[in-house]
TORPA-4810 file (N, C-alpha, C, O; in nm, 3 decimals):
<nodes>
NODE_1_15.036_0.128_3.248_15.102_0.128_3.377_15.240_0.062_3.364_15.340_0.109_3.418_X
NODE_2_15.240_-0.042_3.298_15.338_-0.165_3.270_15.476_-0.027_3.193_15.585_0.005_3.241_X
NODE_3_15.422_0.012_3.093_15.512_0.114_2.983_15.566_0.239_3.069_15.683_0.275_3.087_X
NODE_4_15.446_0.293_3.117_15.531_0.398_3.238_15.654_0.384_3.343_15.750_0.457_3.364_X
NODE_5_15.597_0.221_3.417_15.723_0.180_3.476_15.855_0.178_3.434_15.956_0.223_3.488_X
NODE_6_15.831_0.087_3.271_15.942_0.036_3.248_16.044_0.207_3.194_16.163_0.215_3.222_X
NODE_7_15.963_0.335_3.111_15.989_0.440_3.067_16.098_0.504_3.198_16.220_0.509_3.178_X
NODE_8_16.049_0.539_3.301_16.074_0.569_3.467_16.210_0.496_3.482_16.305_0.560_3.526_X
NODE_9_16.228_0.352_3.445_16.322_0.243_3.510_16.439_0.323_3.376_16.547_0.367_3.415_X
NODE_10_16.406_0.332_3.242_16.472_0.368_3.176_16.558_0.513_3.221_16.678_0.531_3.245_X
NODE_11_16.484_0.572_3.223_16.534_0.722_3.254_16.609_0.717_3.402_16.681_0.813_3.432_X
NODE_12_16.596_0.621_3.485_16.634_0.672_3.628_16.784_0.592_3.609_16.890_0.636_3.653_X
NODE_13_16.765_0.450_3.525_16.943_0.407_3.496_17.001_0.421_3.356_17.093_0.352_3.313_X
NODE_14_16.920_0.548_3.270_17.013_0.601_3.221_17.094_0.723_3.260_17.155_0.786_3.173_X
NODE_15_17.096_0.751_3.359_17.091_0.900_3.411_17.281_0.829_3.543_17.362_0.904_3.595_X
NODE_16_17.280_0.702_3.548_17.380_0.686_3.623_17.468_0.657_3.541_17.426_0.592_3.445_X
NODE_17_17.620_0.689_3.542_17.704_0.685_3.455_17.787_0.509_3.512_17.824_0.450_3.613_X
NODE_18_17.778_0.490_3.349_17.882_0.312_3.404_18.037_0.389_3.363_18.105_0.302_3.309_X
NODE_19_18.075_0.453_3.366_18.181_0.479_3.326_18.266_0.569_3.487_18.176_0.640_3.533_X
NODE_20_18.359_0.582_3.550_18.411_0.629_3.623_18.431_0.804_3.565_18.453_0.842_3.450_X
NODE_21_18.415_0.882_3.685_18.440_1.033_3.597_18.610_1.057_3.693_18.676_0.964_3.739_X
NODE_22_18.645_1.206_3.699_18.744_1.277_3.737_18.713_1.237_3.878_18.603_1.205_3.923_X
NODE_23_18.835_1.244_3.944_18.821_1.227_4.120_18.788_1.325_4.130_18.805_1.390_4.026_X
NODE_24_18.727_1.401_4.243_18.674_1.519_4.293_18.847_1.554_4.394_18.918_1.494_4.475_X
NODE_25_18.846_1.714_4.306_18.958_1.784_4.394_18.987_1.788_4.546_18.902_1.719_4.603_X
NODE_26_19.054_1.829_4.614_19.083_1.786_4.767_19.001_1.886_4.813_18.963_1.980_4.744_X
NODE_27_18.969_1.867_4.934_18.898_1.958_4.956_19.015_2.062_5.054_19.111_2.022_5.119_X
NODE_28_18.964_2.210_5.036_19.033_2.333_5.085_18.899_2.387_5.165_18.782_2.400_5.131_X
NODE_29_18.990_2.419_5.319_18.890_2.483_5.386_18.904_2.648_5.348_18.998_2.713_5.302_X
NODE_30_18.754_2.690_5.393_18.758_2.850_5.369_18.859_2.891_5.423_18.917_2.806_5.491_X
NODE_31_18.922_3.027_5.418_18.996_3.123_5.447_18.924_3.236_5.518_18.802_3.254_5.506_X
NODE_32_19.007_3.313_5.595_18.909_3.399_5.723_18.861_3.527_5.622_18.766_3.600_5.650_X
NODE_33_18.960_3.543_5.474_18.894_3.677_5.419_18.861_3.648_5.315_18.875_3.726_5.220_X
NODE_34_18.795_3.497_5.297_18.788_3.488_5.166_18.630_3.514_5.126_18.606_3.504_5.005_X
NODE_35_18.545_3.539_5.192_18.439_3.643_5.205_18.428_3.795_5.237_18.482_3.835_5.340_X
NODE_36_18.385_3.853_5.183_18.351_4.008_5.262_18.294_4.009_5.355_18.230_3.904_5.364_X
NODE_37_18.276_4.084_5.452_18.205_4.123_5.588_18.082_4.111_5.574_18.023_4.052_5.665_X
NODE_38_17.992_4.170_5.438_17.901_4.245_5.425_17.837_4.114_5.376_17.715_4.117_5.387_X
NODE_39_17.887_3.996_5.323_17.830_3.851_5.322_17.820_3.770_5.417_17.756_3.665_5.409_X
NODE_40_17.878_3.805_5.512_17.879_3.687_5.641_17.719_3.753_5.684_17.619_3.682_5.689_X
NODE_41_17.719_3.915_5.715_17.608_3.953_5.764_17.504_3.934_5.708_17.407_3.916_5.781_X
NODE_42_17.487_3.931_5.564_17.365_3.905_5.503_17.300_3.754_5.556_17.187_3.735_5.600_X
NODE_43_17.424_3.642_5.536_17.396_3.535_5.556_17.337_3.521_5.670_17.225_3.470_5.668_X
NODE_44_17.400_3.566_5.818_17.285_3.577_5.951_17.203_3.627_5.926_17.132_3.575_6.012_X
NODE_45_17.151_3.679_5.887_17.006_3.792_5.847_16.949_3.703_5.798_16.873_3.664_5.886_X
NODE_46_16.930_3.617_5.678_16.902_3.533_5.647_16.889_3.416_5.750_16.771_3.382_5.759_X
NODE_47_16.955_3.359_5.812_16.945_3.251_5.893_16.816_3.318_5.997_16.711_3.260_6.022_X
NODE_48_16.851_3.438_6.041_16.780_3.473_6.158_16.626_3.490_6.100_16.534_3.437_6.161_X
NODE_49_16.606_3.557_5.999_16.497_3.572_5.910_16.396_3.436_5.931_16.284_3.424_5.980_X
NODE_50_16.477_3.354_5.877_16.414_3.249_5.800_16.337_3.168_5.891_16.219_3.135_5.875_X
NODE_51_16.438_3.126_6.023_16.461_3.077_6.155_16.332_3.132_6.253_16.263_3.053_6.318_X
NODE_52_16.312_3.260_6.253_16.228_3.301_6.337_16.021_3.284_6.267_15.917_3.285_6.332_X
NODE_53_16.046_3.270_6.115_15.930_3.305_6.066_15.818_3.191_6.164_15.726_3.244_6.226_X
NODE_54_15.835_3.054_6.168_15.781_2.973_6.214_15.705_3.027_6.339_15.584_3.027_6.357_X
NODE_55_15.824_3.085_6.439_15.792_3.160_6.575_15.664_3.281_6.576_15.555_3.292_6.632_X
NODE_56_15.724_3.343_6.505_15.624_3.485_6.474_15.548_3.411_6.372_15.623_3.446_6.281_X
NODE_57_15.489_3.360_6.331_15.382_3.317_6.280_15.276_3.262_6.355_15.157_3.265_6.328_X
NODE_58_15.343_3.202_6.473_15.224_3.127_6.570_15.218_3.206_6.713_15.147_3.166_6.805_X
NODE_59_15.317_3.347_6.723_15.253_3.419_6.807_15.132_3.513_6.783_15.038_3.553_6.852_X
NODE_60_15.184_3.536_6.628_15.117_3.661_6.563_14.926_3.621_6.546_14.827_3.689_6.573_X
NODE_61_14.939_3.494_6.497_14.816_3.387_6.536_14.741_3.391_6.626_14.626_3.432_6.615_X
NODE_62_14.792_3.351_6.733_14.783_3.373_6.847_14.734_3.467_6.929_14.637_3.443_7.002_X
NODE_63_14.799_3.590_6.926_14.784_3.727_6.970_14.647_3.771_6.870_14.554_3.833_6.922_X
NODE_64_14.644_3.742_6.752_14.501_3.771_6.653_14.410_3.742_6.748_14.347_3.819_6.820_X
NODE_65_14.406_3.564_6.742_14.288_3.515_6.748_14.256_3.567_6.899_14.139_3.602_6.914_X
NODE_66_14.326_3.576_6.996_14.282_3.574_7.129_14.240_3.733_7.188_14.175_3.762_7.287_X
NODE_67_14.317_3.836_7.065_14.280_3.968_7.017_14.124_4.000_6.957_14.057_4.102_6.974_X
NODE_68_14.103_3.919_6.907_13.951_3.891_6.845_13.848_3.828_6.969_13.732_3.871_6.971_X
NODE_69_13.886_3.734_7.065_13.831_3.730_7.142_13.792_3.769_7.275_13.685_3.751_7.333_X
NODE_70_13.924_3.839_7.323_13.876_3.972_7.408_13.811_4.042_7.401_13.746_4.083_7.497_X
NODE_71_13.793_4.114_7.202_13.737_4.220_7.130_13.544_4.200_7.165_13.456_4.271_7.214_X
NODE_72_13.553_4.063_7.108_13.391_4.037_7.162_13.356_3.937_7.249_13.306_3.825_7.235_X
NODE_73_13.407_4.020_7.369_13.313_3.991_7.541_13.341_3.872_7.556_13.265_3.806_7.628_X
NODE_74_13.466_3.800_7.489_13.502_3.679_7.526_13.394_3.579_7.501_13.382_3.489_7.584_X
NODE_75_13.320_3.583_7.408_13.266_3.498_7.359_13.314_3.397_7.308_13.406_3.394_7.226_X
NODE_76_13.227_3.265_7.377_13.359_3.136_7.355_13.288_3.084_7.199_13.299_2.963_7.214_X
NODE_77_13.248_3.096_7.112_13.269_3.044_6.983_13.439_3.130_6.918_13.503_3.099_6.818_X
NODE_78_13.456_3.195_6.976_13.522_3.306_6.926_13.694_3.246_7.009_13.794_3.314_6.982_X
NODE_79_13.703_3.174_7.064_13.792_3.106_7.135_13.902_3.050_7.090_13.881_2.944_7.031_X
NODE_80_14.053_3.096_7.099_14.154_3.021_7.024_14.133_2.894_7.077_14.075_2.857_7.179_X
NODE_81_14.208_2.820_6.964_14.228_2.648_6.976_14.287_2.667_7.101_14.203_2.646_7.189_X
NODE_82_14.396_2.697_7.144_14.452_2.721_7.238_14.402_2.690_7.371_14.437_2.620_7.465_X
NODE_83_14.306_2.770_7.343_14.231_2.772_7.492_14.126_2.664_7.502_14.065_2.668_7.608_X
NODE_84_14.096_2.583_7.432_14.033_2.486_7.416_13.907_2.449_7.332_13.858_2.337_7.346_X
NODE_85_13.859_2.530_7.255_13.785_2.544_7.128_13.825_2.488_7.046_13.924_2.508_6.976_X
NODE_86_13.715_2.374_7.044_13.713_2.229_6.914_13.715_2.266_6.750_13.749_2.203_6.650_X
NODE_87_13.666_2.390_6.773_13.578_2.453_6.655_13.633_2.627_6.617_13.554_2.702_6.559_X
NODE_88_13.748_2.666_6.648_13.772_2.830_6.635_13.704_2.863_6.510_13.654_2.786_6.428_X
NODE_89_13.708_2.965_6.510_13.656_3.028_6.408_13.692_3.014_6.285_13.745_2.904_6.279_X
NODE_90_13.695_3.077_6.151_13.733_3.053_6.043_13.788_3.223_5.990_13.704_3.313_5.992_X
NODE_91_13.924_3.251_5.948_13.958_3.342_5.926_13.909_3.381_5.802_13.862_3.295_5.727_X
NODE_92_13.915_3.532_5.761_13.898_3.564_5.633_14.043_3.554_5.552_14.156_3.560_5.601_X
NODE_93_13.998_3.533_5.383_14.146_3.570_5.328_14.241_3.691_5.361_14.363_3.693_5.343_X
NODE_94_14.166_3.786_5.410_14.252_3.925_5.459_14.297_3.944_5.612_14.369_4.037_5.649_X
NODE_95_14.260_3.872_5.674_14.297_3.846_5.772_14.400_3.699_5.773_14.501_3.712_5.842_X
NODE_96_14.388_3.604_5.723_14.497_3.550_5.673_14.608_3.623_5.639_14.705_3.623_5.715_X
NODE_97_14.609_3.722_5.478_14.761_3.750_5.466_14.742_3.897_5.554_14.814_3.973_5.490_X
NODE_98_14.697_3.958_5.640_14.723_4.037_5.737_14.852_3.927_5.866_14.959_3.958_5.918_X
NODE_99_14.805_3.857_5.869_14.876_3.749_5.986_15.021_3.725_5.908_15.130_3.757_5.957_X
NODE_100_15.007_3.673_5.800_15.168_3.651_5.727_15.245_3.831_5.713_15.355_3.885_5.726_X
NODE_101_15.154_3.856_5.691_15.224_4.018_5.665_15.276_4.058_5.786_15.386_4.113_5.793_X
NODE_102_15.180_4.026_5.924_15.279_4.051_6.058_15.367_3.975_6.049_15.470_4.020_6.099_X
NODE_103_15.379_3.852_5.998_15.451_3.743_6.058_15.605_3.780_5.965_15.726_3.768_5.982_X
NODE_104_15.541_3.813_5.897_15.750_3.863_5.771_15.822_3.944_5.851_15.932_3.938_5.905_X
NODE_105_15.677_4.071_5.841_15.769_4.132_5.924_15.834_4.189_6.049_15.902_4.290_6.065_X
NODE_106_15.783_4.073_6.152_15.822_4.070_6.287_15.967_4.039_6.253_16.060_4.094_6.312_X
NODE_107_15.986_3.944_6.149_16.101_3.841_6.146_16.240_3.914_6.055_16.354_3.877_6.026_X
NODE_108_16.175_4.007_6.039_16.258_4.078_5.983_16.278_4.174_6.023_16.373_4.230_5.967_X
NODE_109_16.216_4.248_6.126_16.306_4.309_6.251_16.345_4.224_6.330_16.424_4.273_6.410_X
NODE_110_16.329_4.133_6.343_16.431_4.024_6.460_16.535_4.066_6.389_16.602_4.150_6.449_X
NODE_111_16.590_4.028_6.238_16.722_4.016_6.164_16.778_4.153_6.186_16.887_4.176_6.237_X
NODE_112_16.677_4.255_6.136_16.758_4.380_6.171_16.804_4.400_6.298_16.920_4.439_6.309_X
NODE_113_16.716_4.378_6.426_16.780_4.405_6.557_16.910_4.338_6.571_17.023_4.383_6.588_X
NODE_114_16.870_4.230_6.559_17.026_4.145_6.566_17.128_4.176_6.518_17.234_4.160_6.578_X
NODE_115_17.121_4.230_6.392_17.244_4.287_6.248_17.289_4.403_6.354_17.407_4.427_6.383_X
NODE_116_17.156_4.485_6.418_17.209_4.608_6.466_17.287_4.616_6.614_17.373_4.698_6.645_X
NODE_117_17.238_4.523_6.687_17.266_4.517_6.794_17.452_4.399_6.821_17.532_4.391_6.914_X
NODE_118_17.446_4.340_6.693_17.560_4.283_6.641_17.684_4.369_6.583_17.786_4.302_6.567_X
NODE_119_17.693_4.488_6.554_17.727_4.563_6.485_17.871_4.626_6.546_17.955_4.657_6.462_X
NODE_120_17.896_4.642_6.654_18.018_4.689_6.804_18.077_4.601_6.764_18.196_4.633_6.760_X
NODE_121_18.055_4.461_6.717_18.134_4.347_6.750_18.196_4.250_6.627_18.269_4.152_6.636_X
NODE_122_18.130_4.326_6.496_18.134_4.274_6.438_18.331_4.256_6.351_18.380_4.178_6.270_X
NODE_123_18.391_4.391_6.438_18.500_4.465_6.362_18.631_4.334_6.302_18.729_4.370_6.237_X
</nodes>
């Protein structure tokens, strides 16, 4: 334990330099064309993508489980947490990545709608 520490203490202040390096250059802000078009958009797509998965993951959940419990006669073992069931049910693995598989790709028509519905304005 004693040797690991001291190994750890070694590596973490050999790794800081005692010596001063180069100043870091000034900084320059972007320029309005110093990207392509076709990168700004990817990058929202991305933001919007990424941004929404959380959302559509816990509707898509949601809409399952409470889909499953309409399905059978509203039987309350069968009850989202939601609604107040201590105990919901237990999903299968395929019904698991069935739920992520909605959940991508809800979120990735969010990005496309947006890209598309963004598109008049983008000029």
């Amino acid at each position: 334990m004693r040797l690991t520490a001291i190994v750890l203490l070694f590596f973490i202040f050999s790794t800081i330099s005692l010596f001063p390096g180069e100043s870091l250059p000034e900084y320059e802000p972007y320029d309005a064309d110093e990207f392509p078009g076709w990168t700004k958009d990817l990058r929202r797509a991305e933001i919007i993508f990424f941004g929404t998965i959380p959302f559509s993951f816990f509707y898509t959940s949601f809409s399952y489980d409470f889909y499953r419990y309409a399905f059978n006669d509203f039987d309350r073992t069968l009850a989202p947490a939601l609604l107040g069931n201590k105990t919901p049910p237990i999903r299968t693995n395929g019904e698991k990545w069935q739920i992520i598989a909605l959940s991508v790709s809800f979120s990735a028509v969010f990005a496309l709608v947006d890209y598309l519905l963004g598109q008049p304005w983008n000029d």
